[in-house]
matplotlib code that plots the C-alpha trace (Angstrom):
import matplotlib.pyplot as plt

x = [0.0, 2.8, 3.9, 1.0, 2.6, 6.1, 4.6, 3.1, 6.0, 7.9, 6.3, 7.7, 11.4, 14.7, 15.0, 15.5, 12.9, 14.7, 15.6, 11.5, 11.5, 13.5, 11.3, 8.3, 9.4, 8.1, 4.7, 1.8, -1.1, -4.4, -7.6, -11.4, -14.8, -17.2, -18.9, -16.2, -16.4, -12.5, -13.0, -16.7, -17.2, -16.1, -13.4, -10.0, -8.1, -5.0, -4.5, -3.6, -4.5, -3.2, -5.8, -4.3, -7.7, -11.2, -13.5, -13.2, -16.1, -15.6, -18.5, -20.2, -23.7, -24.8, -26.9, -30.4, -29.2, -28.1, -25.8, -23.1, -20.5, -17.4, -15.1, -14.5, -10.9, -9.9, -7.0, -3.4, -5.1, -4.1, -6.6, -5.7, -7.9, -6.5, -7.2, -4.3, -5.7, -8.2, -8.5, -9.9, -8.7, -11.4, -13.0, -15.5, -16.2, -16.3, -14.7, -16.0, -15.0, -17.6, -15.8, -13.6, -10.4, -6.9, -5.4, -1.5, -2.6, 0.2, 0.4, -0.4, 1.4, 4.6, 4.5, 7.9, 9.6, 9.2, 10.2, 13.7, 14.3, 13.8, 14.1, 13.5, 9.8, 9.0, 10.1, 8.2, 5.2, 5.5, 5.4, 2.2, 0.6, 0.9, 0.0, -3.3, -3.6, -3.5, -6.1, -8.3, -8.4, -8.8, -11.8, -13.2, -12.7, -14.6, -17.3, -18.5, -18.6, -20.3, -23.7, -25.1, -25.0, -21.2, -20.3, -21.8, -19.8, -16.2, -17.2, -17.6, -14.7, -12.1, -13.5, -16.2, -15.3, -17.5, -20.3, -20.7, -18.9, -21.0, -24.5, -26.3, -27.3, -24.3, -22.7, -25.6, -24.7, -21.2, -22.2, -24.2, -27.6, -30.8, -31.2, -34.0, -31.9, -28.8, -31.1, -33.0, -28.9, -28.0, -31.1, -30.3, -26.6, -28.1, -30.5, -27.8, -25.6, -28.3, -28.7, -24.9, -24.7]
y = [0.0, 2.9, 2.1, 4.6, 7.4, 6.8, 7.3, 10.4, 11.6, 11.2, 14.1, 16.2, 15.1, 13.9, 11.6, 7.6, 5.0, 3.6, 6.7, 7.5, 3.9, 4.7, 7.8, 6.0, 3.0, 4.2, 5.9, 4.3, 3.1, 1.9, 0.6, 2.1, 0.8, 2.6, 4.7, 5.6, 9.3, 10.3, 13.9, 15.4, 18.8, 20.7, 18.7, 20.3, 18.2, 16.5, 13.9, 14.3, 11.6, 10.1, 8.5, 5.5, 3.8, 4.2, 7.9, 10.1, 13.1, 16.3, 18.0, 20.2, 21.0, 24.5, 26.3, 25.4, 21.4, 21.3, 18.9, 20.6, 18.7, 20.3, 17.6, 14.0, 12.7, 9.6, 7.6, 9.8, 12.6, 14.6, 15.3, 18.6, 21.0, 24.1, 25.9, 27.4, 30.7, 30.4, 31.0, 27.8, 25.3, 23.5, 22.1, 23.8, 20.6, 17.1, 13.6, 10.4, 7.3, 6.9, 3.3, 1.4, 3.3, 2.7, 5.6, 7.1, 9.0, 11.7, 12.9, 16.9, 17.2, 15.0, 16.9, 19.2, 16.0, 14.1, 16.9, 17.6, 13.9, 14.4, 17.4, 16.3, 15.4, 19.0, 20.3, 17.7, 18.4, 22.1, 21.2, 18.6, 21.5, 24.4, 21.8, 21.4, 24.8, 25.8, 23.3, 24.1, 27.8, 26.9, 24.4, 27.5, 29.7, 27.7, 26.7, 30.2, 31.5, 28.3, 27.4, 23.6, 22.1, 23.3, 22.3, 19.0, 18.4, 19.7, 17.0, 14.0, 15.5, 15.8, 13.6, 11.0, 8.0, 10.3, 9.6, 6.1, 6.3, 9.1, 9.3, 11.2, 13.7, 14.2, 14.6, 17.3, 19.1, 19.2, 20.9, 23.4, 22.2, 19.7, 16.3, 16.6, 19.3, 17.1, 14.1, 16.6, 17.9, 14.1, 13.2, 16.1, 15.1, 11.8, 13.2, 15.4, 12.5, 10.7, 13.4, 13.6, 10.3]
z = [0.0, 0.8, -2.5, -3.4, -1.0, -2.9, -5.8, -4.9, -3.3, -6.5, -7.9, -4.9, -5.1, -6.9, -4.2, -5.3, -4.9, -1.9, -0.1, -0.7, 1.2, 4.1, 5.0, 4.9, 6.8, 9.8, 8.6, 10.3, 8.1, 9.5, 8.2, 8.6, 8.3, 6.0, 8.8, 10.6, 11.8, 11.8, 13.2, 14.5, 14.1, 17.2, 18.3, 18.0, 15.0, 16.2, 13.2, 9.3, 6.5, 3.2, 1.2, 0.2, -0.5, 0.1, -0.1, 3.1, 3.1, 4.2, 5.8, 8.3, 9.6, 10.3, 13.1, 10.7, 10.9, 7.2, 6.5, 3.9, 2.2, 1.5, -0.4, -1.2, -0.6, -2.3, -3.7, -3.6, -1.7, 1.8, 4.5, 7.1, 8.2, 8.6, 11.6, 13.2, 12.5, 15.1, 18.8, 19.9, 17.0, 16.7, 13.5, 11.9, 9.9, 10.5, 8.3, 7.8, 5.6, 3.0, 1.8, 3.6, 4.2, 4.1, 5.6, 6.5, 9.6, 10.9, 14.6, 14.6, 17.7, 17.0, 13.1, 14.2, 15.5, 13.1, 10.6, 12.7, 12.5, 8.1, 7.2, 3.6, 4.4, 5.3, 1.9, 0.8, 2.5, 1.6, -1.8, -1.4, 0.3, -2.2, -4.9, -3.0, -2.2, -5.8, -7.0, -3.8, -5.3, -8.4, -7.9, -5.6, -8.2, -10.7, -9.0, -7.7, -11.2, -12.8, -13.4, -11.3, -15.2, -15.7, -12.0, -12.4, -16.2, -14.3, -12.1, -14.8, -16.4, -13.1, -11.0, -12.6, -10.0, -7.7, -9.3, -8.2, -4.9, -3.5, -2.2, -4.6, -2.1, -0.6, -4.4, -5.1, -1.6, -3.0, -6.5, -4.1, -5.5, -4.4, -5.6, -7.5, -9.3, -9.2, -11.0, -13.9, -14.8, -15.3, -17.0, -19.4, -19.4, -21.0, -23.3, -25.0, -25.2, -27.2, -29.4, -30.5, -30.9]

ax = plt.figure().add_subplot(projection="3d")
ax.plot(x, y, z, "-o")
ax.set_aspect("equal")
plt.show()
């Protein structure tokens, strides 16, 4: 399974295969039931993930009871919330495992240690992070100036193993719309695929 995080950490650094190895000898990795409810809103974050398998959602309710999801994680993606900024740290949001999950899960509090110890692995981390940064903005910036229809069309195009992975409500919670709007956009989709063909 690591052999996923080397992999992705290729894209980060010159290091060889086998140095990549020795860094991540030590990296716990831990299994999830579908269900599992890794951080509740509230509580102040003290873990970080690596998606090495499975679907974790990220999601928050607000003072009406609305439940509002915020993102899907899967396969060779990082999971932090960032809340340093705040007085009392906690989450505004809460993560759960949608699928069974394998997961790398890093200790916020031991994150400088372990950082001293390979110093490569923070440059590394930088990079990871301003990588997902920059996508993060660019999604945001995309989705508040497109319609449901084009929302739902960047999804099939970036990220179409969604579709079948998600709970359609929590999918059209994600594109910012209802369900019933969610099913009439895909019932169109279909229609004009029909038509071109």
């Amino acid at each position: 399974m690591k052999d996923i995080l080397i992999q992705y950490m290729k894209r980060f650094s010159d290091l060889s295969e086998s140095e990549l190895r020795k860094l991540t000898i030590d990296v716990p990795v831990a299994s999830f039931k579908k269900g599992t409810v890794l951080l509740h809103q509230g509580e102040v974050p003290d873990k970080c993930y690596f998606v090495l398998k499975g679907c974790v959602r990220l999601y928050g309710v607000d003072k009406n009871g609305n439940e509002n999801t915020f993102n899907f994680y899967t396969e060779e993606q990082s999971v932090t919330i960032f809340n340093q900024h705040t007085p009392d740290k906690i989450s505004p949001y809460s993560l759960s495992c949608l699928e069974d999950c394998t997961l790398i899960v890093g200790n916020l509090s031991t994150e400088q240690e372990t950082y001293d110890m390979h110093p490569v692995l923070e440059e590394l981390t930088r990079k990871m992070i301003e990588e997902d940064l920059g996508a993060m903005r660019d999604d945001f910036s995309s989705f508040i100036s497109s319609t449901p229809e084009e929302r739902y069309h960047n999804l099939l195009k970036k990220r179409p193993d969604l579709i079948d992975r998600v709970p359609q409500y929590q999918l059209a919670s994600y594109l910012g719309i209802k369900p019933e709007s969610l099913s009439r956009i895909k019932k169109r989709s279909v229609a004009n695929l029909r038509i071109v063909d």
